[in-house]
C-alpha atoms as one frame of an Amber mdcrd trajectory, in Angstrom:
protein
   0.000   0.000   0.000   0.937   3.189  -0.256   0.688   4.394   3.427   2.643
   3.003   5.953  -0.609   4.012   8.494  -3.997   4.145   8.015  -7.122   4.830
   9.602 -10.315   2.850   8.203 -13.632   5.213   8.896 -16.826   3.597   8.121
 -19.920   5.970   7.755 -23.424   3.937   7.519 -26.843   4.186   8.198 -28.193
   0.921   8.633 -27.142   1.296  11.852 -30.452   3.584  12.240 -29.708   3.766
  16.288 -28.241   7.788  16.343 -26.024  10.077  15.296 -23.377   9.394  17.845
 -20.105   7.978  16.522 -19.042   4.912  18.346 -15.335   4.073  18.110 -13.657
   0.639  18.130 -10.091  -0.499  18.017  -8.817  -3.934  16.274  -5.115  -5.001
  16.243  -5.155  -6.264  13.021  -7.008  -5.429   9.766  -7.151  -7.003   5.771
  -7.306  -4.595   3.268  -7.423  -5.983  -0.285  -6.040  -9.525   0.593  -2.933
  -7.671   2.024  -2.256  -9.189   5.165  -0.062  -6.571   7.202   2.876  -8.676
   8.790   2.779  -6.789  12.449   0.178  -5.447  14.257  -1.144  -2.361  12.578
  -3.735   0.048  15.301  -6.611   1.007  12.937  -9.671   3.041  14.852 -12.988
   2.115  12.879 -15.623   4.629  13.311 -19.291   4.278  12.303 -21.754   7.351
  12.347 -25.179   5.699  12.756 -27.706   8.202  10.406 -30.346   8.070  13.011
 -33.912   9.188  11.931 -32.863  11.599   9.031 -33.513   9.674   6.212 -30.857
  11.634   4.038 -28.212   8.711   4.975 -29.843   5.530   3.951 -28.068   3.175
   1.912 -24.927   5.603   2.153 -21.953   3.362   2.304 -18.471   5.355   2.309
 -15.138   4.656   3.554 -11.763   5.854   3.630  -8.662   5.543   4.771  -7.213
   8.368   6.850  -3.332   8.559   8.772  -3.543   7.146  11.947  -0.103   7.907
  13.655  -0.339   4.637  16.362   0.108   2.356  13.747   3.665   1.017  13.694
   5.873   1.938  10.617   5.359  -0.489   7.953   2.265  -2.101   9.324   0.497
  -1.640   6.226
């Protein structure tokens, strides 16, 4: 990949249970069938769309610096 770190933010709507943004943290992600050979941190965000009815179906993610990953993790 091109970056070393990465950030993977997930914004849904099927969630449909508020706007809040809950944050998780995994050791270890696949991107692509690229297996990263150490441990990379990557925070996962989802923004739940709640009742407004403008975010249904909206699927979008992107990968963002994230500067707890270790160099070369990805």
């Amino acid at each position: 990949m091109a970056s070393q770190r990465a950030t993977l933010v997930l914004r849904t709507s099927w969630f449909n249970c508020s706007s809040w943004i809950h944050v998780k943290e995994i050791a270890a992600i696949r991107l692509w069938k690229v297996e990263a050979r150490i441990i990379a941190i990557v925070r996962i965000a989802w923004e739940g769309g709640g009742m407004d009815g403008g975010y249904r179906g909206s699927k979008i993610a992107a990968l963002i610096p994230d500067d707890r990953s270790p160099d070369g993790a990805l």
